[in-house]
FIBARO-709335 format. One record per residue (C-alpha): x, y, z. Coordinates in pm, whole numbers. Layout:
+--------+--------+--------+
!      x !      y !      z !
+--------+--------+--------+
!      X !      Y !      Z !
...
+--------+--------+--------+
END
This chain:
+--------+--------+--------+
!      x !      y !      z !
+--------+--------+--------+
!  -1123 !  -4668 !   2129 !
!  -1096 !  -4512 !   1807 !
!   -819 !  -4563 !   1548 !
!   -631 !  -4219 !   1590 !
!   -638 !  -4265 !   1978 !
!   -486 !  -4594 !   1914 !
!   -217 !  -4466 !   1746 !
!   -182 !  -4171 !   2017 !
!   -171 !  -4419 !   2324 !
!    103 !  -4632 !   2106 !
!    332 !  -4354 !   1961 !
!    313 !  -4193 !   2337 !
!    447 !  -4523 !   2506 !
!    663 !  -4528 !   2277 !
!    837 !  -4203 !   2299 !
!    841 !  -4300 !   2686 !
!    610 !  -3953 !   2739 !
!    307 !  -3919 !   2958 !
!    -41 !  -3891 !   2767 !
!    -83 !  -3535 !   2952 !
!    206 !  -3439 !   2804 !
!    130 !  -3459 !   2430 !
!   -178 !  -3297 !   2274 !
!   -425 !  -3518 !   2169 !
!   -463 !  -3311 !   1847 !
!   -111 !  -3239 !   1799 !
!    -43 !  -3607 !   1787 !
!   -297 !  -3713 !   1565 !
!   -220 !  -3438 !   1339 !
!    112 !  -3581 !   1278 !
!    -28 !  -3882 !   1172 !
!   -244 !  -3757 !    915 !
!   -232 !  -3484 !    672 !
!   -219 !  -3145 !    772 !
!   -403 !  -2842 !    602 !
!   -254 !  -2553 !    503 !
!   -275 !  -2243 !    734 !
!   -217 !  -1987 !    563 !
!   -211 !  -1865 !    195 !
!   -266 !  -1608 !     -6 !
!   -410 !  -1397 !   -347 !
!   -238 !  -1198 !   -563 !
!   -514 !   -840 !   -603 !
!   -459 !   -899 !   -989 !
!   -689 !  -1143 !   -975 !
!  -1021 !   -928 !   -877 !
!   -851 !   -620 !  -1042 !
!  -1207 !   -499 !  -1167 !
!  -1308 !   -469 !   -749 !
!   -982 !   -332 !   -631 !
!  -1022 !    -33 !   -907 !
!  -1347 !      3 !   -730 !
!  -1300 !      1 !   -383 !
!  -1003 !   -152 !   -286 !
!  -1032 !   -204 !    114 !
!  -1385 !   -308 !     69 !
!  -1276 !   -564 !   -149 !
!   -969 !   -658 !     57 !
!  -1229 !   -742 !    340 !
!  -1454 !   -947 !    135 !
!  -1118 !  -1191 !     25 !
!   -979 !  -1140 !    377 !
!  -1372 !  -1292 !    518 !
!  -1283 !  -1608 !    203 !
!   -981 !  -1696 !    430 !
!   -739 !  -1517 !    249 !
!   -425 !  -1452 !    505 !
!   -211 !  -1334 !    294 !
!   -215 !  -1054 !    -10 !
!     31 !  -1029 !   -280 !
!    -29 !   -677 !   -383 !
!     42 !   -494 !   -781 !
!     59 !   -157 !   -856 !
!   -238 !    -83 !  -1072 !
!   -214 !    274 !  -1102 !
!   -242 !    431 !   -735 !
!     91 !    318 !   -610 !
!    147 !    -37 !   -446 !
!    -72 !     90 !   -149 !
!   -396 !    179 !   -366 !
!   -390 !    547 !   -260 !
!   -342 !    458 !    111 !
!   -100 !    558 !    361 !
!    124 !    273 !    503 !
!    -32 !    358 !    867 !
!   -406 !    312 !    678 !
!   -285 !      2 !    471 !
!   -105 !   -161 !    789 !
!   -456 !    -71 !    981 !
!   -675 !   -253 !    769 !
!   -427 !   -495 !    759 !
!   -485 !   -570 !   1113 !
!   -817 !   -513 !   1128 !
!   -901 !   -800 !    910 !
!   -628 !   -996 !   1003 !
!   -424 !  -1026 !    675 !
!    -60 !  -1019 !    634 !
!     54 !   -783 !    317 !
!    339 !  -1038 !    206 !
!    474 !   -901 !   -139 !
!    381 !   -668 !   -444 !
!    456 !   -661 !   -766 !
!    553 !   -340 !   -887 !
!    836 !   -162 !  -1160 !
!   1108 !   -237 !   -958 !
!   1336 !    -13 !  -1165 !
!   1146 !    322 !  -1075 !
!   1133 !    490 !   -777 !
!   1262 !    162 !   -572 !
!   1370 !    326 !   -264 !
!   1057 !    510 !   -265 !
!    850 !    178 !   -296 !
!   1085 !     33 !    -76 !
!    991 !    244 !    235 !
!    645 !    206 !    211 !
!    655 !   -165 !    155 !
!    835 !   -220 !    440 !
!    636 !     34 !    712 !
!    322 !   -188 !    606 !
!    556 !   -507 !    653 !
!    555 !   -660 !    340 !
!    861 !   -924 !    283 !
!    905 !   -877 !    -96 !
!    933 !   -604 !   -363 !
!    851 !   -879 !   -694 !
!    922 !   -818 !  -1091 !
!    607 !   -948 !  -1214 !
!    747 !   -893 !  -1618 !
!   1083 !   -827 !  -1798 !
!   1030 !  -1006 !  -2104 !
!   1172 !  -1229 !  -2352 !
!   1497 !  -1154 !  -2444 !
!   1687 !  -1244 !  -2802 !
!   1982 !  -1376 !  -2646 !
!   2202 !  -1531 !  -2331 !
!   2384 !  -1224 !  -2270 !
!   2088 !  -1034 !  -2205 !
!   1942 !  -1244 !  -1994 !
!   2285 !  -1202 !  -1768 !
!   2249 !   -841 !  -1819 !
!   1884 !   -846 !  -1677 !
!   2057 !  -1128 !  -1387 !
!   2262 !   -813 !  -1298 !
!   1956 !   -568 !  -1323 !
!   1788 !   -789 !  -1032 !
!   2142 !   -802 !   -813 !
!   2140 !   -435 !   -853 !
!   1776 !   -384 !   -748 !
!   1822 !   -648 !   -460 !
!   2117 !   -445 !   -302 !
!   1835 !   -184 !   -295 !
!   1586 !   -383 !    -96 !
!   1831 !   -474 !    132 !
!   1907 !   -199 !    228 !
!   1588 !   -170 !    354 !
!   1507 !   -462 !    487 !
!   1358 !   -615 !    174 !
!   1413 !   -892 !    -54 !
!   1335 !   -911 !   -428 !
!   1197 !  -1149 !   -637 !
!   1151 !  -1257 !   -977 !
!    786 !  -1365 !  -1114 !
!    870 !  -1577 !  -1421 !
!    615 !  -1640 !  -1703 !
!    646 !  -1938 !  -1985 !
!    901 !  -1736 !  -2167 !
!   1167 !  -1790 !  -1956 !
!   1106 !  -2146 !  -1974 !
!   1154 !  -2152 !  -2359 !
!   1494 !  -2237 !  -2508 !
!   1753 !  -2018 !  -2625 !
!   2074 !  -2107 !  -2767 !
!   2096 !  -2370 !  -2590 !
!   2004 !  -2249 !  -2277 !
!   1708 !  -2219 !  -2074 !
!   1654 !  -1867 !  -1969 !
!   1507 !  -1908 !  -1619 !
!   1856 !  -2194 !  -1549 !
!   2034 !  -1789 !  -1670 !
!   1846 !  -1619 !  -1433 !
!   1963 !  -1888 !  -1141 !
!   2312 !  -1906 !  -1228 !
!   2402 !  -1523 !  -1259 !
!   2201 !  -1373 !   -957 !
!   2302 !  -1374 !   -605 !
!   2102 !  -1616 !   -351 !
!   2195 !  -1338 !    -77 !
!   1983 !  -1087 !   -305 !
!   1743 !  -1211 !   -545 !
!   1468 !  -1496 !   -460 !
!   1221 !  -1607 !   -723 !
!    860 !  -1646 !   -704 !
!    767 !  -1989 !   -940 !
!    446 !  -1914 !  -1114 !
!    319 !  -2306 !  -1157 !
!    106 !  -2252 !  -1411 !
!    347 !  -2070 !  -1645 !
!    632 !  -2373 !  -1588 !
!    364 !  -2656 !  -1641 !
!    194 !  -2524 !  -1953 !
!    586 !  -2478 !  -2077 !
!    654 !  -2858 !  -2070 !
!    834 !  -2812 !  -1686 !
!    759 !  -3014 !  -1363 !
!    749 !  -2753 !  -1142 !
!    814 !  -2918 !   -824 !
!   1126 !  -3104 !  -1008 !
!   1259 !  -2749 !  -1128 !
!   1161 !  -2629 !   -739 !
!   1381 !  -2902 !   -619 !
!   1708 !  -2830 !   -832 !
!   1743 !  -2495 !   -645 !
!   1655 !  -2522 !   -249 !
!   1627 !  -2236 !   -102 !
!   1591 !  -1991 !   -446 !
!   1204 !  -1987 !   -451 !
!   1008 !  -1874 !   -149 !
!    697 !  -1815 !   -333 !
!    475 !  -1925 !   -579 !
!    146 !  -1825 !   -768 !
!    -79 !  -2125 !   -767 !
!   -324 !  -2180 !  -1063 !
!   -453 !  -2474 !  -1198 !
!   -492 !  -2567 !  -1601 !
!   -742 !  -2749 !  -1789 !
!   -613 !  -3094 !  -1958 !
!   -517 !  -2916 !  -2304 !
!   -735 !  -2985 !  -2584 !
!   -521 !  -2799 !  -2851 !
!   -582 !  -2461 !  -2683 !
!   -332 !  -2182 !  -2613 !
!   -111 !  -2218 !  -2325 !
!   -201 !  -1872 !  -2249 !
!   -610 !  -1972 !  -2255 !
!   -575 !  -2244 !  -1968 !
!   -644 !  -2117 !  -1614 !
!   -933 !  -2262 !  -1449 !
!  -1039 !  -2276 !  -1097 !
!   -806 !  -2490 !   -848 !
!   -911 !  -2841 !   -812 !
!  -1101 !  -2829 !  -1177 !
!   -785 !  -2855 !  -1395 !
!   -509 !  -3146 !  -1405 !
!   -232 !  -2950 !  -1166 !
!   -198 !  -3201 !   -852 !
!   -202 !  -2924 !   -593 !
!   -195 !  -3139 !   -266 !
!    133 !  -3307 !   -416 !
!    303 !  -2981 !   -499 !
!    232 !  -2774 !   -224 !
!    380 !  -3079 !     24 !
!    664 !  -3159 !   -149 !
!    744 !  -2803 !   -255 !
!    754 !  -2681 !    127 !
!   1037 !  -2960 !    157 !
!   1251 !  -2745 !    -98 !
!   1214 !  -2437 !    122 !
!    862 !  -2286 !    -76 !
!    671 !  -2040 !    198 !
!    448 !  -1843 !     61 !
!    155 !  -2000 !   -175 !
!    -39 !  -1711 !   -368 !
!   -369 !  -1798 !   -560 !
!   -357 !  -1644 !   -865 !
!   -639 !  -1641 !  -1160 !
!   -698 !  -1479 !  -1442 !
!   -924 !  -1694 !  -1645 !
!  -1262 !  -1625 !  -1572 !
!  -1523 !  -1918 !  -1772 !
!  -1851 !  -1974 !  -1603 !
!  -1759 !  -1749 !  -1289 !
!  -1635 !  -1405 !  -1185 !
!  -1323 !  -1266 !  -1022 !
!  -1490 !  -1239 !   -664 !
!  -1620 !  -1616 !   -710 !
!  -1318 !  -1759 !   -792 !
!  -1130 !  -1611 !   -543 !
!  -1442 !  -1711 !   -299 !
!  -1352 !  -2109 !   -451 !
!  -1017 !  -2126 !   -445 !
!  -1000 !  -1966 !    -95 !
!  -1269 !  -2235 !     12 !
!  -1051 !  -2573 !   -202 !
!   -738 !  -2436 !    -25 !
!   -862 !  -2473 !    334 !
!  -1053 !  -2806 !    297 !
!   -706 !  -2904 !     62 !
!   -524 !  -3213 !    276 !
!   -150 !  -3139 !    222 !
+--------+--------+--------+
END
């Protein structure tokens, strides 16, 4: 009898339940590890192919065992020139859920909002506001993102900030992303942690994740080479190749109420965008979480 079934037999007589009436494999899966089921890749990161042919090169990522795409709008809309009934097609046809997109969320957001949500998608994101020169304006962009989550709600939509390492830079005193928490409404605005950008800043990310449960539902995952006096901006490598202990994050990170987990890379040494994605997809699904 082997070691798992051991523990199967044991936790089952336990539990005072009949062996037929607990999977085998759903047992021993809550012994050990699980793997993640599902993630996904923000387009950005092969935005050479999507230029090119974007539903040919949504099938290649969605054949990498990509589940989930995080869209941007890089200059045909956030649908790439397709219809929501052709974009929620393909969708299906290859199996992929269209989570989120970044896009300017302060133009034509009903407009964006209506086609996000007949394809499905959960979240309308601001990928980029940039740094601002003082607290007040950082409250004044905190009310910017209540006003344009009223909007999303309204159709059935949530928004969410993407943060890069600016807001995680001090200023007067304050940290600009603890702004951003404080002065938005948890009924409107969610936040999507970009890992990377908090851990070259000097932040744990899952210890920032886990003084707000509940505020971030997703997160771009990237990993970054042990610095060697190089810029924080010049760090991204593939997952599993840098010093970012993914396993550990992705876990514990779940715990604090983190859904969605969106491979992002844009840092290309030694490989190309179609690769990476190809490697990251393929450490993701053999990754032990």
């Amino acid at each position: 009898m082997n070691k798992q079934r051991r523990k199967f037999l044991q936790i089952s007589s336990l539990l005072g339940v009949g062996v037929a009436l607990l999977p085998y494999e759903l047992v021993a899966g809550s012994m050990d590890k699980a793997k993640l089921s599902k993630f996904g890749l923000q387009l950005y990161s092969v935005k050479e192919e999507m230029a090119k042919d974007a539903a040919a090169t949504m099938r290649k990522l969605a054949a990498f065992g990509y589940k989930q795409f995080e869209g941007f709008d890089g200059g045909k809309g956030i649908l790439w020139g397709m219809n929501p009934a052709e974009c929620k097609k393909l969708m299906g046809e290859i199996g992929v859920d269209f989570i989120s997109s970044h896009a300017n969320v302060f133009k034509d957001l009903d407009a964006q909002a209506e086609q996000a949500a007949e394809v499905g998608m959960k979240y309308l994101i601001c990928p980029y506001i940039g740094a601002q020169k003082s607290v007040d304006e950082w409250k004044k962009v905190a009310d910017r993102f209540n006003d344009a989550g009223k909007t999303l709600k309204s159709h059935g939509l949530k928004f969410a900030y993407h943060n890069h390492d600016y807001t995680f830079k001090m200023l007067d005193g304050q940290l600009p992303q603890d702004i951003l928490m404080a002065n938005t409404d948890p009924e409107l605005v969610d936040f999507e942690l970009d890992m990377y950008w908090a851990f070259v800043a000097g932040y744990d990310p899952l210890e920032y994740i886990s003084r707000f449960p509940g505020r971030y539902k997703l997160c771009h995952i990237k990993d970054a080479e042990a610095e060697g006096g190089g810029n924080a901006h010049d760090r991204g490598v593939l997952l599993g190749t840098g010093e970012m202990p993914y396993a550990d994050i992705i876990k514990k990170s779940k715990k604090y109420g983190m859904e969605y987990f969106v491979v992002e890379q844009e840092r290309f040494v030694g490989t190309n965008p179609l690769e990476a994605a190809e490697k990251n997809a393929a450490y993701l699904t053999k990754l032990k979480v």
